[in-house]
N, CA, C and O atoms as a GROMACS GRO file, in nm:
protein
  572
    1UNK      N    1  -3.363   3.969   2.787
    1UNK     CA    2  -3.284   3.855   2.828
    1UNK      C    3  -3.360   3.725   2.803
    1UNK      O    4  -3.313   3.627   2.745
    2UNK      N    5  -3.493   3.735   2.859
    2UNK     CA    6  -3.567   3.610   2.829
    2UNK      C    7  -3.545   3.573   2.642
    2UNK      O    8  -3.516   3.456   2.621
    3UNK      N    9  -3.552   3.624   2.570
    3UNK     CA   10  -3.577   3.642   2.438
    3UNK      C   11  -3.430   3.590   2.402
    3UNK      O   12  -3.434   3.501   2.317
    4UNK      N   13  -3.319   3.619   2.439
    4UNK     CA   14  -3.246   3.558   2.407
    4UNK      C   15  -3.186   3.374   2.457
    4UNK      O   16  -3.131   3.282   2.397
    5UNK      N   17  -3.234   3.392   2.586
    5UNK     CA   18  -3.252   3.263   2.662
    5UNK      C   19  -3.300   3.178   2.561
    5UNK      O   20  -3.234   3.087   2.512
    6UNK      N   21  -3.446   3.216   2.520
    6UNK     CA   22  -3.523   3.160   2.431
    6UNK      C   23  -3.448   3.134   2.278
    6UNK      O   24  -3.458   3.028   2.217
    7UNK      N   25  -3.385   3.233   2.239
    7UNK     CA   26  -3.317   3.195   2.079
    7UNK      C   27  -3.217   3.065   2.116
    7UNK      O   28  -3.214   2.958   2.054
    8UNK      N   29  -3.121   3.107   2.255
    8UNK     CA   30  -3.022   2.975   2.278
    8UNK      C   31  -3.066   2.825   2.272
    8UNK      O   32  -3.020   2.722   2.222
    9UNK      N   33  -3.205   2.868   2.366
    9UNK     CA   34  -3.273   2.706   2.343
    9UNK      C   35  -3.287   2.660   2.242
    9UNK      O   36  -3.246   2.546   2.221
   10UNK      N   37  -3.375   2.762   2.106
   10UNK     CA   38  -3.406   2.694   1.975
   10UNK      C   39  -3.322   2.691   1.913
   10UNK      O   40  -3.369   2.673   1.800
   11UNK      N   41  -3.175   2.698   1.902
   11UNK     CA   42  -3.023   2.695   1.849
   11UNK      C   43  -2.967   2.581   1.865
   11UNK      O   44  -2.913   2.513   1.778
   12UNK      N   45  -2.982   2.546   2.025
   12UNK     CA   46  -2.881   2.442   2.118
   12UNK      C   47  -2.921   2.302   2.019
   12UNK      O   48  -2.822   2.245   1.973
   13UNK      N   49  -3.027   2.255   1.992
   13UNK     CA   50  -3.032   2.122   1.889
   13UNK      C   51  -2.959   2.139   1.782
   13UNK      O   52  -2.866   2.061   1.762
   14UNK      N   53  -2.981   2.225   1.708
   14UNK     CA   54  -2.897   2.236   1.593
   14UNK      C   55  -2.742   2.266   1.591
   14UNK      O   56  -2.671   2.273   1.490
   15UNK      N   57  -2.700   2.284   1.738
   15UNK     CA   58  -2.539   2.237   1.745
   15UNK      C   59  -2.473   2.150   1.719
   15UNK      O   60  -2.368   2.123   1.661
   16UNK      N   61  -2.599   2.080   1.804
   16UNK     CA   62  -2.550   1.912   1.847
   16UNK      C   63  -2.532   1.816   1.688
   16UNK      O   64  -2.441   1.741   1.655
   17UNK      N   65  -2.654   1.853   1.614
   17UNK     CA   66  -2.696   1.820   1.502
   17UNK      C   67  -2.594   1.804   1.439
   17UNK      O   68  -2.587   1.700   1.374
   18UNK      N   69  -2.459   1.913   1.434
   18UNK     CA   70  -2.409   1.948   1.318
   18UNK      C   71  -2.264   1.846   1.398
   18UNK      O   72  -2.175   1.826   1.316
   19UNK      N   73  -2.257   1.830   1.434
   19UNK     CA   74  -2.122   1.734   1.555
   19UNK      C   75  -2.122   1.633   1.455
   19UNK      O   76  -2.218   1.574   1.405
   20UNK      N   77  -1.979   1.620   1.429
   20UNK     CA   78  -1.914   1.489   1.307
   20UNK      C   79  -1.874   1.442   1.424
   20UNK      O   80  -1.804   1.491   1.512
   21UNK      N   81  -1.953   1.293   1.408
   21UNK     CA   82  -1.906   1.174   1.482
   21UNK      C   83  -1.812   1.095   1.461
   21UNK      O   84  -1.772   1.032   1.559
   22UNK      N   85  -1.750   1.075   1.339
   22UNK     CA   86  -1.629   1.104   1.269
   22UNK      C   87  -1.495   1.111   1.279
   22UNK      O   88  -1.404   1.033   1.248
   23UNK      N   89  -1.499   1.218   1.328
   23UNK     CA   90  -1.384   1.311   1.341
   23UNK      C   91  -1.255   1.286   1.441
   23UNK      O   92  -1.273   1.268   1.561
   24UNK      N   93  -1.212   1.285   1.421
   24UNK     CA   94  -1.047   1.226   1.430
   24UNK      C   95  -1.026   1.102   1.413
   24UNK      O   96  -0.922   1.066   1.467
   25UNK      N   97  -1.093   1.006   1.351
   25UNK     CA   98  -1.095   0.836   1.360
   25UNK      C   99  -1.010   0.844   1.242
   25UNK      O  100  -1.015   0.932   1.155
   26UNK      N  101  -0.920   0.729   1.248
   26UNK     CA  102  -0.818   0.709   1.116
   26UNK      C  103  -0.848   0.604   1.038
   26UNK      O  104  -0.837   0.489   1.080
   27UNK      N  105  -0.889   0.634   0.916
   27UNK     CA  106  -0.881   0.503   0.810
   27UNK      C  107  -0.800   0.463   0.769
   27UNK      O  108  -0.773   0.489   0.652
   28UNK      N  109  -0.750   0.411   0.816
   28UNK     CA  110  -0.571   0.379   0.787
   28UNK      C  111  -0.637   0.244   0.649
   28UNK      O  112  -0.750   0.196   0.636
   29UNK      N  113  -0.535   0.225   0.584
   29UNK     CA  114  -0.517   0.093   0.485
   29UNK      C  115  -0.406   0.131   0.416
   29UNK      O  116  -0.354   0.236   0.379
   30UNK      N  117  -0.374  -0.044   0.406
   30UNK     CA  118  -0.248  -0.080   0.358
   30UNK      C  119  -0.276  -0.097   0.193
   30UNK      O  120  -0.323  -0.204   0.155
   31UNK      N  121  -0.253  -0.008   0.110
   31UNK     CA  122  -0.316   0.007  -0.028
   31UNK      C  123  -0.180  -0.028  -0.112
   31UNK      O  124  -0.199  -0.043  -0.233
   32UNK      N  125  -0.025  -0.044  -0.057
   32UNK     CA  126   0.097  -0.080  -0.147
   32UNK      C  127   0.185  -0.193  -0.106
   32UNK      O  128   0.139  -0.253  -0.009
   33UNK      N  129   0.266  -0.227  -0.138
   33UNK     CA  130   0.422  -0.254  -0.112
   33UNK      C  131   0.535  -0.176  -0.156
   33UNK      O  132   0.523  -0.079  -0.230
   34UNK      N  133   0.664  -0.226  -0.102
   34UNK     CA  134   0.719  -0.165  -0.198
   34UNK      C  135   0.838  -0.236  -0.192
   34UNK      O  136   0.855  -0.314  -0.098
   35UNK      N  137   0.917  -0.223  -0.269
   35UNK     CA  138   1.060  -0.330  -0.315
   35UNK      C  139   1.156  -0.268  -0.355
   35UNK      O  140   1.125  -0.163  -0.409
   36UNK      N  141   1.296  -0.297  -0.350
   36UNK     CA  142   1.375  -0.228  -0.439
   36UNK      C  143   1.456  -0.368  -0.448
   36UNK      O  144   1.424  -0.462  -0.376
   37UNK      N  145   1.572  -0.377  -0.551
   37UNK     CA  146   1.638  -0.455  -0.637
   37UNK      C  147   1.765  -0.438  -0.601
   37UNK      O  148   1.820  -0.331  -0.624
   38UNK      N  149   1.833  -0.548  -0.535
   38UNK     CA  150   1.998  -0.503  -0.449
   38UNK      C  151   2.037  -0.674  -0.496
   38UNK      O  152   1.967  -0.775  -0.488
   39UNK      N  153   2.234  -0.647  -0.565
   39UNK     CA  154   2.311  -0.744  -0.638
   39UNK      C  155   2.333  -0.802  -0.478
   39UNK      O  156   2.356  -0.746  -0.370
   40UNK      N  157   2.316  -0.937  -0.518
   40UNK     CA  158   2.305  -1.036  -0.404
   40UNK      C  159   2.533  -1.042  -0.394
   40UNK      O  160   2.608  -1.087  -0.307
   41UNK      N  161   2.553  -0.997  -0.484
   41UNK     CA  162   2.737  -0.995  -0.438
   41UNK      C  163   2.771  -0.893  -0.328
   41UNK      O  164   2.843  -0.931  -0.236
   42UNK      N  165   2.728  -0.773  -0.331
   42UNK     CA  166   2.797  -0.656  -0.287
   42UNK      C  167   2.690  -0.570  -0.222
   42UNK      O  168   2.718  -0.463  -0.168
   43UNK      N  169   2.584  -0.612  -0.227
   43UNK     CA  170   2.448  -0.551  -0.110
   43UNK      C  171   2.418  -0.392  -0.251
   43UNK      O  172   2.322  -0.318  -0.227
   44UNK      N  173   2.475  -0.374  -0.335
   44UNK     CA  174   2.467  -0.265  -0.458
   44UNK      C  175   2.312  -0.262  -0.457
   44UNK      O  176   2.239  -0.354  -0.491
   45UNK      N  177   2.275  -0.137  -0.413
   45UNK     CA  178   2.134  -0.101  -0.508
   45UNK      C  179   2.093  -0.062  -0.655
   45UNK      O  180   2.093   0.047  -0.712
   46UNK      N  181   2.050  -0.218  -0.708
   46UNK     CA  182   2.008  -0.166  -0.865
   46UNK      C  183   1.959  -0.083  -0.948
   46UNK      O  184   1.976  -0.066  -1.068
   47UNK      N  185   1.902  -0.038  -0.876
   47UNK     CA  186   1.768   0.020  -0.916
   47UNK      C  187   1.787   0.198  -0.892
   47UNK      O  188   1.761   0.288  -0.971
   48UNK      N  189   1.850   0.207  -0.727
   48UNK     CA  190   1.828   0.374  -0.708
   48UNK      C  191   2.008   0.411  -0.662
   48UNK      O  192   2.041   0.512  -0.601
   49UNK      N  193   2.121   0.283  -0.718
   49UNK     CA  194   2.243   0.327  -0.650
   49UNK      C  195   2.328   0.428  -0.718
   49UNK      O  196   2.293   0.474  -0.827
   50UNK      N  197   2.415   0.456  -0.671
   50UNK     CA  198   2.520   0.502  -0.782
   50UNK      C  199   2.591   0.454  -0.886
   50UNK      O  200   2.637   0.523  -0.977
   51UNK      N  201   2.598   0.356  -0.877
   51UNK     CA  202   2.614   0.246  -1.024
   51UNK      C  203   2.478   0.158  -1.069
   51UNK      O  204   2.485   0.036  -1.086
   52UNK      N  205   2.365   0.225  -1.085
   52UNK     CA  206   2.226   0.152  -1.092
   52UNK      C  207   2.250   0.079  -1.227
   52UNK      O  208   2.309   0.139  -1.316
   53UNK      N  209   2.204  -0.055  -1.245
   53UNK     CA  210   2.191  -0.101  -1.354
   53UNK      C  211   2.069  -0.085  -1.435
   53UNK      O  212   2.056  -0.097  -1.557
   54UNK      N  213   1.982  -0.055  -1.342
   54UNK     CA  214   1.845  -0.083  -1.350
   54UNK      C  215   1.781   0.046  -1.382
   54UNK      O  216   1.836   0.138  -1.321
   55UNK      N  217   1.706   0.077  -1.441
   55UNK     CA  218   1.577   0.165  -1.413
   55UNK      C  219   1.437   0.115  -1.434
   55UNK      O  220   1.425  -0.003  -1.400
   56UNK      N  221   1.320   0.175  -1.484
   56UNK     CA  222   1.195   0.140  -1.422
   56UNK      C  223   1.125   0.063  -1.595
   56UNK      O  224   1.021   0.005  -1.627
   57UNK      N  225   1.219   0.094  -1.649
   57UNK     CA  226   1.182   0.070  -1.834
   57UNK      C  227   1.230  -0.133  -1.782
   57UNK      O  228   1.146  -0.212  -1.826
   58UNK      N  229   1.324  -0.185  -1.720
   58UNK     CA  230   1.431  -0.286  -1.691
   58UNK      C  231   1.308  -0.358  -1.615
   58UNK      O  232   1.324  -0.478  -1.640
   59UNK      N  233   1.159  -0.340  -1.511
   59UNK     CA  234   1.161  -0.390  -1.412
   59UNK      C  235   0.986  -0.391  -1.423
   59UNK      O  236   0.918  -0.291  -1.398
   60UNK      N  237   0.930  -0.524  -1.465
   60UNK     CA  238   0.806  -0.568  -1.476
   60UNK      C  239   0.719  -0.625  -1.378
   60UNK      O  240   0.740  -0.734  -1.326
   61UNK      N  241   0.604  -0.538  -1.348
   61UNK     CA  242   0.548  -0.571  -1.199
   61UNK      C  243   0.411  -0.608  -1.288
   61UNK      O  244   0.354  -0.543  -1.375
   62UNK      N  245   0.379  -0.748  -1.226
   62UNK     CA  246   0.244  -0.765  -1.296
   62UNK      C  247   0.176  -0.847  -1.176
   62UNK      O  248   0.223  -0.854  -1.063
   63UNK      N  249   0.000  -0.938  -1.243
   63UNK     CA  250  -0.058  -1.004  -1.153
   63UNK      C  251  -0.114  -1.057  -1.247
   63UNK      O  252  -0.125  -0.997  -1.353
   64UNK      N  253  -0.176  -1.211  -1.227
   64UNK     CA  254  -0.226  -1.268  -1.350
   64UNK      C  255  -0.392  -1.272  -1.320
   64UNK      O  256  -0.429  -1.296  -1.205
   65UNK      N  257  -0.493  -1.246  -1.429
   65UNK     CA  258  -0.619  -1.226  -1.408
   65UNK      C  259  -0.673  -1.379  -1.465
   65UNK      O  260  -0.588  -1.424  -1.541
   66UNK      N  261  -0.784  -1.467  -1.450
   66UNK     CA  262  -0.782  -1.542  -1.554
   66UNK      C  263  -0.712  -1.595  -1.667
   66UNK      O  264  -0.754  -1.593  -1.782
   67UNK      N  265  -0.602  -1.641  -1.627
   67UNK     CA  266  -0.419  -1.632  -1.649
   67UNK      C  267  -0.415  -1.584  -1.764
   67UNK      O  268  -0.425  -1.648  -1.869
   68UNK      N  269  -0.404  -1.495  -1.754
   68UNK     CA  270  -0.350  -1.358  -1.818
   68UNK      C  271  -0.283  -1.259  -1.759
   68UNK      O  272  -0.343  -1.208  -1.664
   69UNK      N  273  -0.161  -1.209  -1.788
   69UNK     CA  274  -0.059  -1.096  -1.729
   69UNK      C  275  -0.153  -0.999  -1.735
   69UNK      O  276  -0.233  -0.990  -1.829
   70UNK      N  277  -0.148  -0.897  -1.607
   70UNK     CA  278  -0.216  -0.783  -1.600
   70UNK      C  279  -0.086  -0.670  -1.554
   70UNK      O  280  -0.013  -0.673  -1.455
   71UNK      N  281  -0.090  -0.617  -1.617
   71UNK     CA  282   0.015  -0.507  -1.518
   71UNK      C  283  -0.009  -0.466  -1.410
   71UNK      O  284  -0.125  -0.425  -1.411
   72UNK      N  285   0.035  -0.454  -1.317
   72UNK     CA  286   0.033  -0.366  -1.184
   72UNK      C  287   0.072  -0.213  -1.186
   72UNK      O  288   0.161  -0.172  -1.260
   73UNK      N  289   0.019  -0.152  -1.123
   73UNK     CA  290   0.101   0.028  -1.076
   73UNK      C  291   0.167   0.012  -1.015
   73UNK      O  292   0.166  -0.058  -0.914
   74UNK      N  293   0.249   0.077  -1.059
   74UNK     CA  294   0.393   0.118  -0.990
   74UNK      C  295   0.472   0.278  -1.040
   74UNK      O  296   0.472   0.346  -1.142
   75UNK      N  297   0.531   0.286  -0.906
   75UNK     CA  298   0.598   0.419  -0.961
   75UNK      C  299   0.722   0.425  -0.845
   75UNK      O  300   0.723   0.348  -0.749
   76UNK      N  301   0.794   0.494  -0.860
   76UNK     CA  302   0.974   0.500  -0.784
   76UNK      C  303   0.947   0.630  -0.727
   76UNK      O  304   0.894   0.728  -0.780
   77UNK      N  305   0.993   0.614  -0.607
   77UNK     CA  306   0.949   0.692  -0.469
   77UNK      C  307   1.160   0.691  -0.491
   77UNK      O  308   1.237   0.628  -0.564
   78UNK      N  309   1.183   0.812  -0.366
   78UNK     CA  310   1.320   0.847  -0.295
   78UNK      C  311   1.413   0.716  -0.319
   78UNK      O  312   1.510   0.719  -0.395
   79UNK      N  313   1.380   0.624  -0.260
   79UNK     CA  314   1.509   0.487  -0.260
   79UNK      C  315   1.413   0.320  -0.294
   79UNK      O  316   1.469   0.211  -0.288
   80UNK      N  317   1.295   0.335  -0.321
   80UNK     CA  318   1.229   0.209  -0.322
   80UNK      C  319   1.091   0.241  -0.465
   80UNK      O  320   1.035   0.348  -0.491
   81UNK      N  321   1.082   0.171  -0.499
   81UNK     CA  322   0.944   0.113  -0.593
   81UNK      C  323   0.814   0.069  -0.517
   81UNK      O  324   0.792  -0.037  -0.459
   82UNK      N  325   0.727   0.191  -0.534
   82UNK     CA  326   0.596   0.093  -0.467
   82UNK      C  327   0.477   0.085  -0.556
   82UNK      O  328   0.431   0.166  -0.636
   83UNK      N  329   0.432  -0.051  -0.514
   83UNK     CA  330   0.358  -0.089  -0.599
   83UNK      C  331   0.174  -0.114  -0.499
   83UNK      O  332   0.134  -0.154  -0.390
   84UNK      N  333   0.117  -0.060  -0.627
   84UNK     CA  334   0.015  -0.012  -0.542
   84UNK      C  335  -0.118  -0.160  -0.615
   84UNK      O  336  -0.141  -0.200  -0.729
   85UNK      N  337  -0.177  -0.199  -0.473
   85UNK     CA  338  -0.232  -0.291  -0.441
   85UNK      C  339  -0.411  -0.288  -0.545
   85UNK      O  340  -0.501  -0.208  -0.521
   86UNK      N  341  -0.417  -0.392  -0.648
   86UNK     CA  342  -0.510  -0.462  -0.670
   86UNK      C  343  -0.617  -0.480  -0.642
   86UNK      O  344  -0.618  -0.597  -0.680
   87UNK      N  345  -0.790  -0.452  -0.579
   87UNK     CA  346  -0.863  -0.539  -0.514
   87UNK      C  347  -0.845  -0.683  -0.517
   87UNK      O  348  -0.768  -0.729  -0.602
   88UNK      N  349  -0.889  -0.742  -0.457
   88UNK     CA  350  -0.870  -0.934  -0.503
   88UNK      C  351  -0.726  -0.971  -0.528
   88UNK      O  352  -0.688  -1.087  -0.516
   89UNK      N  353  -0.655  -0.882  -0.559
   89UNK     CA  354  -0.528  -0.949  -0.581
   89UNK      C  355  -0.409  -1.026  -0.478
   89UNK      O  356  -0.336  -0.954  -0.410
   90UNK      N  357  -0.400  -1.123  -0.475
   90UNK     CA  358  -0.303  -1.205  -0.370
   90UNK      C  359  -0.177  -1.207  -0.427
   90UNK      O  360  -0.126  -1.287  -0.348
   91UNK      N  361  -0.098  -1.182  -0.497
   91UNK     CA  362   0.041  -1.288  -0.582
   91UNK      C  363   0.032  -1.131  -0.707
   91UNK      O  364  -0.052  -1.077  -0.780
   92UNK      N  365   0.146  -1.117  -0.677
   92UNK     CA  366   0.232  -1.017  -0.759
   92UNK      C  367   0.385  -1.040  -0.769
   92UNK      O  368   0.455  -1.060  -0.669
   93UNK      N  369   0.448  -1.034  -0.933
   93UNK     CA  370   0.547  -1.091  -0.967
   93UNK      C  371   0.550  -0.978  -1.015
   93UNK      O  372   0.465  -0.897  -1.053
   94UNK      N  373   0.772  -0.985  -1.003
   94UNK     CA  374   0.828  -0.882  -1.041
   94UNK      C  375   0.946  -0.943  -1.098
   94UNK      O  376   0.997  -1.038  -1.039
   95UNK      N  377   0.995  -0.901  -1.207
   95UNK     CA  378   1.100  -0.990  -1.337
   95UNK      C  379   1.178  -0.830  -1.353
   95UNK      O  380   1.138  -0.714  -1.361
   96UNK      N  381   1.301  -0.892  -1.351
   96UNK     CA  382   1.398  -0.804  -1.369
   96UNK      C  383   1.518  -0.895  -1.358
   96UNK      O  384   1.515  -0.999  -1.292
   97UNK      N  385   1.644  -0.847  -1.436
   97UNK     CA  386   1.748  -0.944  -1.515
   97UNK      C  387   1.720  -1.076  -1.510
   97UNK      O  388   1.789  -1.152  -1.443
   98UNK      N  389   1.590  -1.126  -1.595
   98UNK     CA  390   1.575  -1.294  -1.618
   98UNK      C  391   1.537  -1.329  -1.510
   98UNK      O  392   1.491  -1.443  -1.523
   99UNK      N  393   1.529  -1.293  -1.401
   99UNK     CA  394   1.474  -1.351  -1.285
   99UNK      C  395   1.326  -1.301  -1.215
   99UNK      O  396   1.309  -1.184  -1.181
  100UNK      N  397   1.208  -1.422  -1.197
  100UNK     CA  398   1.110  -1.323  -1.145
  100UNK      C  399   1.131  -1.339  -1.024
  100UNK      O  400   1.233  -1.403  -1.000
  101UNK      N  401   1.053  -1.292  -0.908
  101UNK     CA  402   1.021  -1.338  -0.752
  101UNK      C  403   0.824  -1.276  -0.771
  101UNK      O  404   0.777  -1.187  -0.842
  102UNK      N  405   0.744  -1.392  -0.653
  102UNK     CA  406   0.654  -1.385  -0.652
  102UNK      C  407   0.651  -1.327  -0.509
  102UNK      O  408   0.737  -1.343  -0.421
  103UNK      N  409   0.530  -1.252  -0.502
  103UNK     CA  410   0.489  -1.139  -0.364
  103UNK      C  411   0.383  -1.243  -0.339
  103UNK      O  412   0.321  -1.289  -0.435
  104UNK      N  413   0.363  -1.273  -0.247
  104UNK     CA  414   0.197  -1.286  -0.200
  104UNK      C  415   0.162  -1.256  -0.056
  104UNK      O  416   0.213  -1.295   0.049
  105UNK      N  417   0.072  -1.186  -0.078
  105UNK     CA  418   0.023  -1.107  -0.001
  105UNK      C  419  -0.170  -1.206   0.096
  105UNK      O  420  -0.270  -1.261   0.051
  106UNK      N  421  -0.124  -1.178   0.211
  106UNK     CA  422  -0.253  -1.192   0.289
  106UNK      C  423  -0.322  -1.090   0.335
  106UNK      O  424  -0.280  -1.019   0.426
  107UNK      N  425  -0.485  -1.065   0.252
  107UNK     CA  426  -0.490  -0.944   0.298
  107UNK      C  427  -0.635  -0.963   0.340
  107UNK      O  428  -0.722  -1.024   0.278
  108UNK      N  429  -0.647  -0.893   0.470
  108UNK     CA  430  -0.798  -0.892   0.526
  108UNK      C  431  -0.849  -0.751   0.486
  108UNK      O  432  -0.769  -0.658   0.479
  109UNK      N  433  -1.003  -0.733   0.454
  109UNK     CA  434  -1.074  -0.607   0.429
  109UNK      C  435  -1.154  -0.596   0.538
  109UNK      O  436  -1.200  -0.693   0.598
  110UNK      N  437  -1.178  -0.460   0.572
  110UNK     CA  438  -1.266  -0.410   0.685
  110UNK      C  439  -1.353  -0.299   0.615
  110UNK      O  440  -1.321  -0.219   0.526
  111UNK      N  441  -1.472  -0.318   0.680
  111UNK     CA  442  -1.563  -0.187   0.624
  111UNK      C  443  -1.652  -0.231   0.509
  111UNK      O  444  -1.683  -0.349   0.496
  112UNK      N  445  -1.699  -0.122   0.415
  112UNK     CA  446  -1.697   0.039   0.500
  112UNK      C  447  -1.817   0.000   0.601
  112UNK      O  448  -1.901  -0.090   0.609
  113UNK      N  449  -1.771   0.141   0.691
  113UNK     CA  450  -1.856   0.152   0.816
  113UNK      C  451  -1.878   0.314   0.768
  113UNK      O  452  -1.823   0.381   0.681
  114UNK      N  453  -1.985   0.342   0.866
  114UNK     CA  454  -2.041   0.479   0.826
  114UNK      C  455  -1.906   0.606   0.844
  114UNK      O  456  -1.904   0.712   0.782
  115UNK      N  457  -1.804   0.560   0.943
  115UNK     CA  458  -1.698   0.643   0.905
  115UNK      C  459  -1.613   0.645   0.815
  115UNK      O  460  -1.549   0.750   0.805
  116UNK      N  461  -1.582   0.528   0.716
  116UNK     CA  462  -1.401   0.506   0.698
  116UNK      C  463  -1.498   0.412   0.559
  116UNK      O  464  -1.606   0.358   0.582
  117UNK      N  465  -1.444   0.412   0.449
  117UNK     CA  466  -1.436   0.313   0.328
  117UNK      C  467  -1.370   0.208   0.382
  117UNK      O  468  -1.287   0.185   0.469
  118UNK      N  469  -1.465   0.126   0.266
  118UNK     CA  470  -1.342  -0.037   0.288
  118UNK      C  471  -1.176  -0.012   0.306
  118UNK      O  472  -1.106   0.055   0.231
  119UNK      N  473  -1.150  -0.056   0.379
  119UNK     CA  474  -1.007  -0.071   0.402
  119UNK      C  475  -0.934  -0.166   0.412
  119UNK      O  476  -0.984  -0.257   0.478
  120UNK      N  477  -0.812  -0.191   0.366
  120UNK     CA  478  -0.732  -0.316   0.338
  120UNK      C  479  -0.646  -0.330   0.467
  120UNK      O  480  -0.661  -0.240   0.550
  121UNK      N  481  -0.560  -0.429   0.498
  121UNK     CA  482  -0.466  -0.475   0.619
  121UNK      C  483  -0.357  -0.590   0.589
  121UNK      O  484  -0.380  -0.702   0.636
  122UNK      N  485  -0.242  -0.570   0.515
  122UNK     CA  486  -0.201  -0.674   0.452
  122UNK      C  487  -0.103  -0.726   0.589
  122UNK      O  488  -0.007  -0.677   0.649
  123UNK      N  489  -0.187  -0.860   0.604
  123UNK     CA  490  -0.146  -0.993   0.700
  123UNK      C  491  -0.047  -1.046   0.717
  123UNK      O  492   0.013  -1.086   0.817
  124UNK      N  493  -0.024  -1.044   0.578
  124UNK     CA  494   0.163  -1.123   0.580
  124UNK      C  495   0.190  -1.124   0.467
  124UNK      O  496   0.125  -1.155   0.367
  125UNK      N  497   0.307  -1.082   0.483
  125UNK     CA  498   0.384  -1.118   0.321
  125UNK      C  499   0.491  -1.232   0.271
  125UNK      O  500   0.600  -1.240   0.328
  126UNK      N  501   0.472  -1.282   0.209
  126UNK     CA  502   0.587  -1.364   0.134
  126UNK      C  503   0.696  -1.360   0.027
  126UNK      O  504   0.636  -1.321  -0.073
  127UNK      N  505   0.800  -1.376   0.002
  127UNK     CA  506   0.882  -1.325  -0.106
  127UNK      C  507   0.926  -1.504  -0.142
  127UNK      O  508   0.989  -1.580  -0.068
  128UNK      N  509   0.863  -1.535  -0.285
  128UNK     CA  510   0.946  -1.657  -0.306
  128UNK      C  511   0.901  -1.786  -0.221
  128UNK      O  512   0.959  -1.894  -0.234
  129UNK      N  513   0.764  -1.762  -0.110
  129UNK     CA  514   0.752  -1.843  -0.024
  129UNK      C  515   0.774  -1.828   0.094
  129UNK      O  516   0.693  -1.873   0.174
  130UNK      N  517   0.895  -1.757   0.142
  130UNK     CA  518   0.957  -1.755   0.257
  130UNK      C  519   0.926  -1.542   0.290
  130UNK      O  520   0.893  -1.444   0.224
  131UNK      N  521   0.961  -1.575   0.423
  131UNK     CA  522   0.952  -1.425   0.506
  131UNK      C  523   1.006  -1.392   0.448
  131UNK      O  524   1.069  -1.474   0.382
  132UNK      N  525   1.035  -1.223   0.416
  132UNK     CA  526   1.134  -1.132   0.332
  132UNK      C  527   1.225  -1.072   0.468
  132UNK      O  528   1.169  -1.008   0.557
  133UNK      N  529   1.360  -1.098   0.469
  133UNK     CA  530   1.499  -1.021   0.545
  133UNK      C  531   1.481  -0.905   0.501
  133UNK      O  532   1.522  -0.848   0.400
  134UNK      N  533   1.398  -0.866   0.607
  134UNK     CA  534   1.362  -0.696   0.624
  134UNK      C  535   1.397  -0.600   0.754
  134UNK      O  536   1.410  -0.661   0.860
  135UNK      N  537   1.408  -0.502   0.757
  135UNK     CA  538   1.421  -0.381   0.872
  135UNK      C  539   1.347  -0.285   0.820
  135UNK      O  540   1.355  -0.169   0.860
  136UNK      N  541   1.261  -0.325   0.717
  136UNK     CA  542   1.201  -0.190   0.721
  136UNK      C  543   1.092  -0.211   0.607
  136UNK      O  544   1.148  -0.292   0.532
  137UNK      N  545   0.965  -0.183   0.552
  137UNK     CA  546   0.830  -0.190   0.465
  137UNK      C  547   0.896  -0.236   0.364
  137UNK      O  548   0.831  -0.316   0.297
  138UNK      N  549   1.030  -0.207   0.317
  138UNK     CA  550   1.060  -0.244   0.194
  138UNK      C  551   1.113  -0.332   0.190
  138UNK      O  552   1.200  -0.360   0.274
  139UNK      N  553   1.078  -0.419   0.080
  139UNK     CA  554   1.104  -0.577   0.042
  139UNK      C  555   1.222  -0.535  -0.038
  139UNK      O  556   1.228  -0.445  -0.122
  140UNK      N  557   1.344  -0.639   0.016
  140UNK     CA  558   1.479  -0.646  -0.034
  140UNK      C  559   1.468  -0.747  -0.147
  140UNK      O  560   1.471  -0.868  -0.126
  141UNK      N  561   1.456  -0.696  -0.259
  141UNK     CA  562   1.496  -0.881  -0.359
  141UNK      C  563   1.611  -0.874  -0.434
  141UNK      O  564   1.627  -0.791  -0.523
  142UNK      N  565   1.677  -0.941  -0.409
  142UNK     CA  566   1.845  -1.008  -0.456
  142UNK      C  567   1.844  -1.038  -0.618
  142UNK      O  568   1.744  -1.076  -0.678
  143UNK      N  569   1.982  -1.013  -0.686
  143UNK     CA  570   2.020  -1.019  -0.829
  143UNK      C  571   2.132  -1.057  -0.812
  143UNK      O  572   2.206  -1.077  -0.909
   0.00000   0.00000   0.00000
């Protein structure tokens, strides 16, 4: 019994040792947006409706580098387009039938800390200047 007493003791550090301090903490970041394209007549979704005018060949998401057009990522999710976030990037434009609208985005970074990578937190958004008429992550923009 002593002998095993004794193995528990020289074990018990190396429990502790192995404990992720870690563990369950969430790195959450806000790494997208996302938008979809609705006819400012009839509330019609362009892009994902049943009479879509639109598809993803129709609908140019960029950001300008040292003014120069850069493309942005993007890809079409269930009912919306999201477009996935830049480092450094503030102001993302999206052109579709002759018309662009500008995004700009406020975004604070956190980290990294010994748990979680840098992580993003986008602050506020703008559509055109003004708040975007939303109920929900996805930015409504009118045609």
């Amino acid at each position: 019994m002593k002998r095993l007493n004794l193995l528990l003791l020289l074990f018990l550090p190396f429990l502790f040792a192995c404990k992720d301090d870690c563990e369950g903490i969430d790195c959450l970041s806000d790494e997208a947006f996302a938008f979809t394209i609705k006819s400012a007549e009839n509330g019609e979704d362009l892009l994902f409706g049943n009479n879509a005018q639109l598809d993803l060949d129709d609908v140019e998401v960029y950001y300008m580098l040292n003014g120069t057009k850069q493309p942005a990522q993007f890809k079409a999710e269930a009912n919306y387009v999201v477009v996935t976030l830049t480092p450094d990037v503030t102001a993302y434009y999206i052109t579709a039938l002759d018309q662009t609208d500008t995004i700009r985005l406020a975004i604070s970074s956190i980290g990294p800390s010994e748990c979680c990578p840098r992580t993003q937190q986008v602050e506020d958004l703008t559509v055109n200047n003004k708040a975007p008429n939303q109920d929900s992550w996805v930015i409504t923009l009118q045609r």
